[in-house]
Structure formats: structure tokens, C-alpha cells
Legacy VTK file of the C-alpha trace (Angstrom):
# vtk DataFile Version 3.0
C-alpha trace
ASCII
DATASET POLYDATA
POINTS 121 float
0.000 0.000 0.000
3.174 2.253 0.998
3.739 2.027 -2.961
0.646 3.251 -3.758
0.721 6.206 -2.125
4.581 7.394 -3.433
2.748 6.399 -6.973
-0.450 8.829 -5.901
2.145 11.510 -5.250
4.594 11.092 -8.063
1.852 11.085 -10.605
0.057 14.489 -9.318
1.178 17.255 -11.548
0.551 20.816 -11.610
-3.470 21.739 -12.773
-3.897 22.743 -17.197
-3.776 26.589 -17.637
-7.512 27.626 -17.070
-9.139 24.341 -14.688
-9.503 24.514 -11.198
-7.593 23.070 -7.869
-10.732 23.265 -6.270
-14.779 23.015 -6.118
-17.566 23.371 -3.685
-20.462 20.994 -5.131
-23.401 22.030 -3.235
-21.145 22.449 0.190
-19.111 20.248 -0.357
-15.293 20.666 -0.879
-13.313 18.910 -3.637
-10.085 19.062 -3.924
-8.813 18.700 -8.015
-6.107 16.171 -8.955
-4.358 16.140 -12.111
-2.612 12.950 -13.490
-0.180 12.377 -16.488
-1.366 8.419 -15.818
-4.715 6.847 -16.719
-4.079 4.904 -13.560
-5.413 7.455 -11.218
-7.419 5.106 -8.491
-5.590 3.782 -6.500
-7.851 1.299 -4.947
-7.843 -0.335 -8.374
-4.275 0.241 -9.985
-5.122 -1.987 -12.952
-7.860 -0.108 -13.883
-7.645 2.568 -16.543
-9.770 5.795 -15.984
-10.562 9.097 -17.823
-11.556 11.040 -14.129
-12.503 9.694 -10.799
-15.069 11.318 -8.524
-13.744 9.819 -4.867
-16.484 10.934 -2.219
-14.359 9.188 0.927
-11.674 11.538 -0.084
-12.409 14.754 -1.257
-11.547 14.175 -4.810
-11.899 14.924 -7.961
-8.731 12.761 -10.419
-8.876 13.949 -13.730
-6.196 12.301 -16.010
-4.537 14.990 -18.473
-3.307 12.018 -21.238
-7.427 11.145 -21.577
-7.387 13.073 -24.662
-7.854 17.063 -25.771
-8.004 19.956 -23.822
-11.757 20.279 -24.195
-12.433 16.655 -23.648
-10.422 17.509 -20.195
-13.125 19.914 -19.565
-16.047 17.321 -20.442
-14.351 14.852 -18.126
-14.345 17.672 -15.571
-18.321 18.068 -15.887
-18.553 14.490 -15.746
-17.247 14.048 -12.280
-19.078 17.478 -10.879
-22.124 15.512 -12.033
-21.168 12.555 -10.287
-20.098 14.294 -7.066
-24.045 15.874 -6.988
-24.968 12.056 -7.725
-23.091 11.161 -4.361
-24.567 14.529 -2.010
-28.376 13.650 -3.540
-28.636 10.118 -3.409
-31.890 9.690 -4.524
-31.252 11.052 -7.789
-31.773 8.895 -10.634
-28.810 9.163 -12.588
-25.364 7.713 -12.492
-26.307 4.553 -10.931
-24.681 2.473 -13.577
-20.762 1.555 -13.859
-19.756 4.174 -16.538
-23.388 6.292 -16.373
-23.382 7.100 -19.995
-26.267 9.758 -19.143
-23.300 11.548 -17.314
-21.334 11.688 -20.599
-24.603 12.815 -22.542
-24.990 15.522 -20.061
-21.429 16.639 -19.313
-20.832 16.922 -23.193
-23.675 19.023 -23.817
-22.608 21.613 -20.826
-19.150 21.495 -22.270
-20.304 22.576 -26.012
-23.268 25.061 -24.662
-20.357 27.132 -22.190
-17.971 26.347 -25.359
-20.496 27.928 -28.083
-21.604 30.872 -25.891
-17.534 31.810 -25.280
-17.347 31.117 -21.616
-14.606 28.418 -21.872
-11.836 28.439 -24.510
-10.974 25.838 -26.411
LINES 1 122
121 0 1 2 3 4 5 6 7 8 9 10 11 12 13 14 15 16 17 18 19 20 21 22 23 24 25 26 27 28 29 30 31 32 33 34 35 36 37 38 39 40 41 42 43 44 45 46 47 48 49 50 51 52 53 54 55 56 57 58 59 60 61 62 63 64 65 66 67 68 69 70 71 72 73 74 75 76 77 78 79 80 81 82 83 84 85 86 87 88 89 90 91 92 93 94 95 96 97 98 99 100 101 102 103 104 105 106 107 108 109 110 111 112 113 114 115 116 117 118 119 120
């Protein structure tokens, strides 16, 4: 486990130009982790991930090498969905593995903030 934690730390790198360390999702704090490795849980270091929502610890992972900058920024929307999923339970979204309605909804947030010239590409 020791490993896994020098691995955690050695694979943070400093935040994209423009994305944020840090978010408050309806009172509660996340910290933001970025990754140059796709291996960014490290409960499961086989598994391969785009972002990682982690409720237990505050976190937000969000893997840099997943593709484009604005597919960063989808990936980014993706977890903020899935971190209201965690503080309202009852909602009826995200309850699936990889929650594809996530990706439906975090894309079109992405291109309607993209379009209207709030985020840059």
C-alpha cells in the first residue's frame, strides 16, 4: 500500500492553464487532482480511468493524457455531475458503472459554455 501512495504523489502534476484546484459541489469541498497516468485510483491500480469522482476523499482525479483539452473539460463536468450524484442520493442518474447519461450531459454543458464563449478551447 506504501507504494501506492509514493505512486499517488509522483503522478500528481501541476493543474492545465484555465481548470480549477478546487470546487464546492453544493457544500461540499473537492479538492482537483491532475494525473499524467490513466491509472489514477488507486484502490484499483489496474484499472484505466478518464476522471474519478472519490467521495471518501475529497476528490476529484482527472487524467490529463485522456485526450484534448476540451475533452479535459467534459471529463471535468462528468465528475461534478457525479459528485451531486453522491450529495443527492436519490437522484436517478449515475447509478450504472460508466453512467453514460453523465457523458450525454457533461458533453452538452461542455459545447453550450464552449459555443456561448465562456470556456476556450
Amino acid at each position: 500500500m506504501e507504494y501506492l501512495k509514493d505512486w499517488i504523489i509522483m503522478a500528481i502534476i501541476k493543474e492545465p492553464k484555465g481548470f480549477p484546484t478546487k470546487l464546492n459541489v453544493l457544500g461540499v469541498e473537492f479538492k482537483v487532482l491532475y494525473f499524467d497516468d490513466p491509472h489514477i485510483d488507486p484502490d484499483d491500480i489496474n484499472c484505466v480511468y478518464d476522471g474519478l469522482c472519490c467521495i471518501e476523499t475529497g476528490e476529484i482525479r482527472i487524467n490529463t493524457k485522456c485526450g484534448p483539452r476540451d475533452f479535459m473539460w467534459q471529463i471535468l463536468f462528468h465528475e461534478i455531475l457525479e459528485a451531486i450524484t453522491f450529495v443527492f442520493p436519490d437522484l436517478m442518474i449515475g447509478k450504472t458503472k460508466y453512467h453514460p447519461e453523465l457523458d450525454i450531459i457533461s458533453k452538452s454543458f461542455y459545447q453550450v459554455l464552449r459555443d456561448s464563449g465562456v470556456l476556450k478551447k
